[in-house]
Backbone as a chain_set.jsonl record, in Angstrom:
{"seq": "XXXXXXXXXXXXXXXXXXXXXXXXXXXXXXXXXXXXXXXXXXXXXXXXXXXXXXXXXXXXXXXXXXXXXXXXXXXXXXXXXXXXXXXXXXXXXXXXXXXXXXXXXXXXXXXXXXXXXXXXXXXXXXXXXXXXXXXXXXXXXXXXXXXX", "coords": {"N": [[158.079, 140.342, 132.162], [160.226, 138.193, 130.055], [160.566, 134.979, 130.275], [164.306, 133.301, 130.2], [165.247, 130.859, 128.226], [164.601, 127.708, 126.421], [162.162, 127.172, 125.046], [161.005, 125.529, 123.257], [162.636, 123.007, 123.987], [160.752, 123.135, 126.321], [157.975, 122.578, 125.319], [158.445, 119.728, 123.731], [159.68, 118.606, 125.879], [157.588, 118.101, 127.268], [155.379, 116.758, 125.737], [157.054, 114.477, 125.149], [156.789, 113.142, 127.882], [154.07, 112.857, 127.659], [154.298, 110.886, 125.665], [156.153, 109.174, 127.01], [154.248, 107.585, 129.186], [152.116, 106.65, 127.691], [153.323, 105.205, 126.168], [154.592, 103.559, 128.229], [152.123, 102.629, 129.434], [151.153, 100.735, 127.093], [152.811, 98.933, 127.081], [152.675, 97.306, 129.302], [150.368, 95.994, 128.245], [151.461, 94.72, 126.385], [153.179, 93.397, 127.49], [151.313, 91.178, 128.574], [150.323, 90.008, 126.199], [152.553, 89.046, 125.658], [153.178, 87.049, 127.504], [150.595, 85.648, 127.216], [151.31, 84.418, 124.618], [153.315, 82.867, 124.956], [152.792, 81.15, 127.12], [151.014, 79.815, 124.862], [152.677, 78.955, 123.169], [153.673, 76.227, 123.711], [151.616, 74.791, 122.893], [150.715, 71.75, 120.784], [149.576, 71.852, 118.406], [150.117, 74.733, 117.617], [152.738, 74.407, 117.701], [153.349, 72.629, 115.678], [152.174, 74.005, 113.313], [153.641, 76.231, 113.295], [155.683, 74.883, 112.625], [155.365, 74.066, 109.955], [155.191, 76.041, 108.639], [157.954, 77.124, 108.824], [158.537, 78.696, 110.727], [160.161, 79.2, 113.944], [159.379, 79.306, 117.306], [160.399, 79.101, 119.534], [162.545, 81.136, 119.065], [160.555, 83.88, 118.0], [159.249, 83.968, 120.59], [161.325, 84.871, 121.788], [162.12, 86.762, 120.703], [159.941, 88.782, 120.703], [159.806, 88.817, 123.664], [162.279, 90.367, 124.365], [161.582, 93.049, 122.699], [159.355, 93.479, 123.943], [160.476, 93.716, 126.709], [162.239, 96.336, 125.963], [160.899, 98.0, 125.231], [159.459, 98.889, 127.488], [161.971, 99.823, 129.255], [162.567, 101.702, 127.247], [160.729, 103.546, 127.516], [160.435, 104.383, 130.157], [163.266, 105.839, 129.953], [162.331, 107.69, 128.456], [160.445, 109.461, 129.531], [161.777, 109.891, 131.654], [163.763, 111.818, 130.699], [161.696, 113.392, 129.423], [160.734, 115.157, 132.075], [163.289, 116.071, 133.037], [164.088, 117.315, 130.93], [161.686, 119.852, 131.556], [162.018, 120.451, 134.032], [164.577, 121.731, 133.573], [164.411, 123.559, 131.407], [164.667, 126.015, 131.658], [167.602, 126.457, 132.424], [170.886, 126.934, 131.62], [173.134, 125.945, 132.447], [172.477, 122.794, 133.152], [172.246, 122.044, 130.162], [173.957, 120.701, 128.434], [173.268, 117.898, 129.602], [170.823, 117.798, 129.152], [171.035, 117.47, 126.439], [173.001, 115.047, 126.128], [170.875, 113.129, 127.565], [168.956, 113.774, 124.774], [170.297, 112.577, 122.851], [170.858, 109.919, 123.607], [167.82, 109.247, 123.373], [167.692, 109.698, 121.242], [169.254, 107.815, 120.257], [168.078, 104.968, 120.894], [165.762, 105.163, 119.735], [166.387, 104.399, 117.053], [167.303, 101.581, 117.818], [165.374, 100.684, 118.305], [163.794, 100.778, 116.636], [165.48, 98.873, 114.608], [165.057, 96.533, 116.34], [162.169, 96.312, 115.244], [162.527, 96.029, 112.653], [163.884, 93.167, 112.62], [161.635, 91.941, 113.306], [160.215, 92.02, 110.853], [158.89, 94.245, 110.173], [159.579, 96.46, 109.378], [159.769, 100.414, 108.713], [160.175, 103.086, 106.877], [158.856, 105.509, 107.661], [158.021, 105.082, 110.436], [160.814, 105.195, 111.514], [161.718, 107.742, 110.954], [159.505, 109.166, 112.565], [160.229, 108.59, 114.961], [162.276, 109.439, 115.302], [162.139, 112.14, 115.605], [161.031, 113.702, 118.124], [163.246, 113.461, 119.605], [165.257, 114.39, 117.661], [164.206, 117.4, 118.345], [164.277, 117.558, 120.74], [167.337, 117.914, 121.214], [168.073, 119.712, 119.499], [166.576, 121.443, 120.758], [168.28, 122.059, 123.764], [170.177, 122.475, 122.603], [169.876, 124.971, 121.908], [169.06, 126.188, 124.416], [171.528, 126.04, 125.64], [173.072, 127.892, 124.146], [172.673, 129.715, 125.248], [173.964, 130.122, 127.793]], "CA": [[159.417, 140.037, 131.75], [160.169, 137.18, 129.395], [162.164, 133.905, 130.964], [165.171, 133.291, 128.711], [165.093, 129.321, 128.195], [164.073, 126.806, 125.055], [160.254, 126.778, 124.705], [160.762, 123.907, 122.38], [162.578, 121.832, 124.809], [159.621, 122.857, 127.102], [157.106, 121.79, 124.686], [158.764, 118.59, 123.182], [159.511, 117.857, 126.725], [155.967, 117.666, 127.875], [155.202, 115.52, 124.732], [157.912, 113.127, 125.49], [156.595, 112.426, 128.963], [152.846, 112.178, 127.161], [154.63, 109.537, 125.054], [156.378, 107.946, 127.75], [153.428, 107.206, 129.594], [151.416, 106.1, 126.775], [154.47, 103.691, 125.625], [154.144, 102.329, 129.378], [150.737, 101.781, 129.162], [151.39, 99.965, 125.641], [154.268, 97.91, 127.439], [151.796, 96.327, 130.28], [149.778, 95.259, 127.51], [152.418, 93.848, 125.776], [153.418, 92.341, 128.909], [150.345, 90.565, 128.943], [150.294, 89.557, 125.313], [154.0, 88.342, 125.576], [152.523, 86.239, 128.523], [149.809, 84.34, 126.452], [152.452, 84.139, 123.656], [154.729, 82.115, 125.787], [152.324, 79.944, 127.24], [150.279, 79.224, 123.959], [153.672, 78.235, 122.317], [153.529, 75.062, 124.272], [150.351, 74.0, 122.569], [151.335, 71.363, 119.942], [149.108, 72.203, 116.967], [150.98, 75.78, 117.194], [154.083, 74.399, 117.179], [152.891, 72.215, 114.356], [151.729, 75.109, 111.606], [154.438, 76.979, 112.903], [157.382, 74.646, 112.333], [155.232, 73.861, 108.397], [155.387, 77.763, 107.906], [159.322, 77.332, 108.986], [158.612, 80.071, 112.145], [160.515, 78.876, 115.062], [158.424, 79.219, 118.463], [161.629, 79.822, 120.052], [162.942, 82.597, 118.465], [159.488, 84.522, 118.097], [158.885, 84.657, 121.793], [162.195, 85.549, 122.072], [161.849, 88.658, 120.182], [158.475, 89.369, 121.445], [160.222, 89.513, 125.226], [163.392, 91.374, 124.108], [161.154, 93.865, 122.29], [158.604, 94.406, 125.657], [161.54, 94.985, 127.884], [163.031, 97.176, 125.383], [159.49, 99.253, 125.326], [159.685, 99.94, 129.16], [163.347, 100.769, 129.271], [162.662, 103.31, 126.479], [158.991, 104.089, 127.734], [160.779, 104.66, 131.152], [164.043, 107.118, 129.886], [161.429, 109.18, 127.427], [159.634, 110.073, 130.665], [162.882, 110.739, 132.511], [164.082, 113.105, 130.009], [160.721, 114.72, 129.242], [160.998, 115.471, 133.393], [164.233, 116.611, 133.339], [163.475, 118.611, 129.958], [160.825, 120.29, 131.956], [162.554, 121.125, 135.411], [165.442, 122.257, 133.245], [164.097, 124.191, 130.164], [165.476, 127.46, 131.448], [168.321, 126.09, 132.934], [171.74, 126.337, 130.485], [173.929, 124.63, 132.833], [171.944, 121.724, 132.439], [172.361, 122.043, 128.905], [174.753, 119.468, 128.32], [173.087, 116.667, 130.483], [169.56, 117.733, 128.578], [171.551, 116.968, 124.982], [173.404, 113.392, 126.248], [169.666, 112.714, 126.854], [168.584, 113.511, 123.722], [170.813, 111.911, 122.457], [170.366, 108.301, 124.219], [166.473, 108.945, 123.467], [167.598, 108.963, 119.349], [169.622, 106.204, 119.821], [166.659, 103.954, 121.663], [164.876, 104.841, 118.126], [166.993, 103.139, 116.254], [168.033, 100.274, 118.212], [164.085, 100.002, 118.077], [163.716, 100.559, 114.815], [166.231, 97.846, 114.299], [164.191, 94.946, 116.523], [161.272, 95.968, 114.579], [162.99, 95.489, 111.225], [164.374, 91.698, 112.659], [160.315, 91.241, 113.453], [159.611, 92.169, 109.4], [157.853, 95.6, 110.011], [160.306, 97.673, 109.129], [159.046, 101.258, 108.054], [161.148, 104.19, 107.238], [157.945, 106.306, 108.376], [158.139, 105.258, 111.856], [161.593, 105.741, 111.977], [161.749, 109.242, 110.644], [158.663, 109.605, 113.284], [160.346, 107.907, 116.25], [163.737, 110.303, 115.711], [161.46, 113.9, 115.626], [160.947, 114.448, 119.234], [164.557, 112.933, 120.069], [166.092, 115.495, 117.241], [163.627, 118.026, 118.481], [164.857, 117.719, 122.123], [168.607, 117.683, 121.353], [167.472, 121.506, 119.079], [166.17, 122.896, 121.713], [168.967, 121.698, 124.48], [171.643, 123.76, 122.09], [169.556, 126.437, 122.004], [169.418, 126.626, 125.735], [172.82, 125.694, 125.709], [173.905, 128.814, 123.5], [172.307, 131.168, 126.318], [174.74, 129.839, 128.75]], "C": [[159.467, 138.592, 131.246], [161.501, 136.305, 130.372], [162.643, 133.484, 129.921], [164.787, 131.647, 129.273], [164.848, 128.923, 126.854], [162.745, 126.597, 124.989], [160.126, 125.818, 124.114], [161.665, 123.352, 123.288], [161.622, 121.923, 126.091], [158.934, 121.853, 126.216], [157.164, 120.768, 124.281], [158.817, 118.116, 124.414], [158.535, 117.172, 127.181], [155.257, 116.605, 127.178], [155.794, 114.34, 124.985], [157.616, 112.391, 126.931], [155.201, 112.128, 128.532], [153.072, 110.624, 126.601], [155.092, 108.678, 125.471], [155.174, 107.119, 128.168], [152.547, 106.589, 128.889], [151.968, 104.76, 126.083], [154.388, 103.096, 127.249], [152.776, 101.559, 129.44], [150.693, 100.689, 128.325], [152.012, 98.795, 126.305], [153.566, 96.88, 128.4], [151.078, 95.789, 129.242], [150.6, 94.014, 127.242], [153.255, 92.836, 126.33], [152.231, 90.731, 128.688], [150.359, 89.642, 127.193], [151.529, 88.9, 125.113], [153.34, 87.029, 126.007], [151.956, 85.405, 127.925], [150.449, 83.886, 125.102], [153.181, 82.915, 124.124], [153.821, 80.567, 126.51], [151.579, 79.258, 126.225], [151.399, 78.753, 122.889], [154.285, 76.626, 122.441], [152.455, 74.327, 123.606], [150.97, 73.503, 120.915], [151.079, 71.403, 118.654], [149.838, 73.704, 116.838], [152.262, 75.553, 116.457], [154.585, 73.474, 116.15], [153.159, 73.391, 113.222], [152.564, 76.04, 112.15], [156.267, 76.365, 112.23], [156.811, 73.905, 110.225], [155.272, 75.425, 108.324], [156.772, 77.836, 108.274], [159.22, 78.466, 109.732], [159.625, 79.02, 113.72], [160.343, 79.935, 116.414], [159.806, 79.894, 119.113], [161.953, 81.161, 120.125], [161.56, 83.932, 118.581], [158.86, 84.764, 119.548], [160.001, 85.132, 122.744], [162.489, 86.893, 121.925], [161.103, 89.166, 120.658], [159.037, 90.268, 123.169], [161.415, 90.998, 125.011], [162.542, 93.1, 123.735], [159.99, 94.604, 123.622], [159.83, 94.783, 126.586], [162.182, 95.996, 126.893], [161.877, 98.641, 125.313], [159.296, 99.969, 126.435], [160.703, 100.571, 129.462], [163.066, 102.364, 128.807], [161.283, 103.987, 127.085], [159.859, 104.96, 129.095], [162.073, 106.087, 131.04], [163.319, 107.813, 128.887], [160.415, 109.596, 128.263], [160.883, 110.716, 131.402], [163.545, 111.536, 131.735], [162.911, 114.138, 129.486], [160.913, 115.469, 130.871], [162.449, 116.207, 133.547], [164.348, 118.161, 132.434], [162.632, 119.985, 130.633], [161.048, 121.324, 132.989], [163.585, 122.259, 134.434], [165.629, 123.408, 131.805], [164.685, 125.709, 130.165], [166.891, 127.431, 132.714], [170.105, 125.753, 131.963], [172.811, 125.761, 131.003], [173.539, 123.15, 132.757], [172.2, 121.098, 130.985], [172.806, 120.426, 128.35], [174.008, 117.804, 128.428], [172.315, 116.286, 128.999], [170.376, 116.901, 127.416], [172.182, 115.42, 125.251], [171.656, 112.858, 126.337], [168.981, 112.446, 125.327], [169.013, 112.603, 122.962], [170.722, 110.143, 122.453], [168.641, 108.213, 123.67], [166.632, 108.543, 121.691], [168.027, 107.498, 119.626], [168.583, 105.038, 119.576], [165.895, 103.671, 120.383], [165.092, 104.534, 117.375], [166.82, 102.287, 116.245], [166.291, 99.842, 117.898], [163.115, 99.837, 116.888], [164.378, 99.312, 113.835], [165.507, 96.403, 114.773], [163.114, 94.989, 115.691], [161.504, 95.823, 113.321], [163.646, 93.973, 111.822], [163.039, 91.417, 112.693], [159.673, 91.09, 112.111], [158.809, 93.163, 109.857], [159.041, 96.574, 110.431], [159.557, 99.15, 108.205], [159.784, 102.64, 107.962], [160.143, 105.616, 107.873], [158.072, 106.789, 110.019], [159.292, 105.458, 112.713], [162.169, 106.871, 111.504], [160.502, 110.297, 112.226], [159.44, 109.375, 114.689], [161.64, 108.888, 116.459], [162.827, 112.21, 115.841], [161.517, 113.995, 117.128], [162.472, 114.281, 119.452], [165.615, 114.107, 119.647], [165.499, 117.042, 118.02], [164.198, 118.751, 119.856], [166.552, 118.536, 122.121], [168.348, 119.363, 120.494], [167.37, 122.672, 120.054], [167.261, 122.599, 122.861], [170.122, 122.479, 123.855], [170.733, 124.869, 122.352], [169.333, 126.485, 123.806], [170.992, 126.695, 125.905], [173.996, 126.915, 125.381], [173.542, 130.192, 124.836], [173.214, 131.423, 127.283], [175.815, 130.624, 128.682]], "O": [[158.836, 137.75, 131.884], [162.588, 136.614, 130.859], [162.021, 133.246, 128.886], [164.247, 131.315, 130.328], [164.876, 129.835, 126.027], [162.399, 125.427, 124.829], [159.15, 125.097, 124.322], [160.746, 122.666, 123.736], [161.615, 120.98, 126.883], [159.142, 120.64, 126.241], [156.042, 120.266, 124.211], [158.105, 117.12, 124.543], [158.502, 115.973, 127.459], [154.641, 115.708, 127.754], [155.178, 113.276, 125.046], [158.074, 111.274, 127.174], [154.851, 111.034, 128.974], [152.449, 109.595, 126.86], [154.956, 107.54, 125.022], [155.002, 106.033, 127.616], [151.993, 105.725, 129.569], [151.417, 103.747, 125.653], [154.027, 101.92, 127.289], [152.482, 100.364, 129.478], [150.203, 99.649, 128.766], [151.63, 97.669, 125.984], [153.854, 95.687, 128.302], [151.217, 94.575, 129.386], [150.524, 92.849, 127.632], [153.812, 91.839, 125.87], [152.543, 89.54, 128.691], [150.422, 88.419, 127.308], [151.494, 88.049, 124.224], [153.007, 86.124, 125.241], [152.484, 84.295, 127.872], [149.966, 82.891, 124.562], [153.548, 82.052, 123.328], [154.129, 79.378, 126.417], [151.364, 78.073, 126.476], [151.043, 78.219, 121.838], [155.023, 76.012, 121.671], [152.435, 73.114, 123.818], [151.463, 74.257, 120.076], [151.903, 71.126, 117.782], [150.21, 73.87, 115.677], [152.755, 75.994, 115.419], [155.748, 73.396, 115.755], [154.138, 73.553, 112.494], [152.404, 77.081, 111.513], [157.287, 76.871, 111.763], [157.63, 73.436, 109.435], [155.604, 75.635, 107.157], [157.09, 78.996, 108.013], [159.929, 79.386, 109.326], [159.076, 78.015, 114.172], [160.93, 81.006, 116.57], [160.078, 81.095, 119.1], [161.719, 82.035, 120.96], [161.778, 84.89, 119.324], [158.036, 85.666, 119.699], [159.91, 85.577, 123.888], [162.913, 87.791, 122.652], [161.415, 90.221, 121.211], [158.882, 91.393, 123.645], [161.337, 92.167, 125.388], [162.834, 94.12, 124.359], [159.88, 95.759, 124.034], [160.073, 95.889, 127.07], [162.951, 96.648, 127.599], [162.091, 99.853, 125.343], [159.054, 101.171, 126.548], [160.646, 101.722, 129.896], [163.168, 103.472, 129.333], [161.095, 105.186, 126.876], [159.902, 106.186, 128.999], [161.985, 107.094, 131.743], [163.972, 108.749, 128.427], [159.439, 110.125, 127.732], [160.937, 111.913, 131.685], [164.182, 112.261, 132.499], [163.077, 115.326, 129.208], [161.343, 116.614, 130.735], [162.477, 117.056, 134.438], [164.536, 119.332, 132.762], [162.944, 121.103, 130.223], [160.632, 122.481, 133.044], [163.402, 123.472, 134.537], [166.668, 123.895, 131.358], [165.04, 126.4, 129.21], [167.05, 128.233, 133.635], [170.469, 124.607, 131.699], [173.527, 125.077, 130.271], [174.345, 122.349, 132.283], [172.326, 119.897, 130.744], [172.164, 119.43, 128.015], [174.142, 116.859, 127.651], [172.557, 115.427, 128.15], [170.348, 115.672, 127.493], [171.767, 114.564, 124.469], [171.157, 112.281, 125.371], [168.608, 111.38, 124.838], [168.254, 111.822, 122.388], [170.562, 109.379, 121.501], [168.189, 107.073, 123.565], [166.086, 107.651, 121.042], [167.47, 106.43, 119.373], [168.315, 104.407, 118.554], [165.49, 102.588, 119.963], [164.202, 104.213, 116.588], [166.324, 101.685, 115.293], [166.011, 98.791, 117.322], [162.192, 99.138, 116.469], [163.978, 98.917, 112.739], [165.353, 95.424, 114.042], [162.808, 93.896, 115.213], [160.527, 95.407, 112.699], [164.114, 93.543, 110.768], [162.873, 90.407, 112.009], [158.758, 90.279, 111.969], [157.659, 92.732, 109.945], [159.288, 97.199, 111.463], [158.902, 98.959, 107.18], [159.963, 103.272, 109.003], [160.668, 106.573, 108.444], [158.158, 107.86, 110.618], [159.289, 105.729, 113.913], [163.378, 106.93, 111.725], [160.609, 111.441, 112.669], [159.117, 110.17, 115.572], [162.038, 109.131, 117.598], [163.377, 113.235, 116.245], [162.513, 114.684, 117.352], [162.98, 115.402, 119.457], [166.429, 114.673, 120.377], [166.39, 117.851, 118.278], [164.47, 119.934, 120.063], [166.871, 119.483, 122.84], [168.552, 120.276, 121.294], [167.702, 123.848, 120.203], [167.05, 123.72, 123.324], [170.938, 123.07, 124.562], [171.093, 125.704, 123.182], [169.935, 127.511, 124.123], [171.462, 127.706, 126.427], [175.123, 127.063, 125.855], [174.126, 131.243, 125.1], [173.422, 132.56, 127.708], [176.709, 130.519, 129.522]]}, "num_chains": 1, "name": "protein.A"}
């Protein structure tokens, strides 16, 4: 006997907690590279050839931090909605919750699509790539949703 549910918010779910975990991993790095960022901005030949290239030290390890905590946040709710995705895939009272998730997980790909266009690497690639599981989720969350 077949279980009624969303197979694609199974499957995207399971992805989205691959990708959390892989964006945490990323984020301790980036931890760590913030880190020698912050203390090598103190060193005065940096802040030399960066204030003749007009970069302000400031600002640039300002973004740098904003952008690592913004990687664990999102690293952290694209694991808690692949998990919830997962428990709840044949679940259409859930429905609802699953889709405000999705929803918050597009946003996140924006807003992060947006610091990485203030850093100059803006790419409409990665944000066509960064909204697929997010739309993908919020797809399959109606279609559970319609079973209800």
């Amino acid at each position: 006997m077949e279980q009624n549910g969303s197979k694609l918010l199974k499957v995207i779910s399971i992805l989205m907690i691959i990708g959390g975990i892989l964006g945490a991993i990323v984020s301790l790095v980036s931890i760590a590279g913030a880190g020698l960022l912050s203390a090598a901005s103190g060193d005065a030949q940096l802040q030399q050839a960066a204030a003749a290239s007009g970069t302000n030290m400031g600002a640039v390890n300002a973004l740098v931090w904003v952008s690592v905590v913004f990687m664990v946040i999102s690293s952290v709710i694209e694991i808690v909605a692949g998990v919830k995705g997962v428990k709840n895939w044949s679940n259409p009272a859930a429905a609802k919750s699953l889709f405000t998730l999705g929803v918050v997980c597009a946003v996140i790909s924006v807003i992060g699509t947006i610091i990485s266009a203030i850093g100059g690497s803006f790419s409409v690639v990665s944000l066509i790539l960064g909204l697929l599981f997010p739309v993908l989720y919020i797809i399959g969350a109606n279609q559970l949703k319609k079973q209800g």
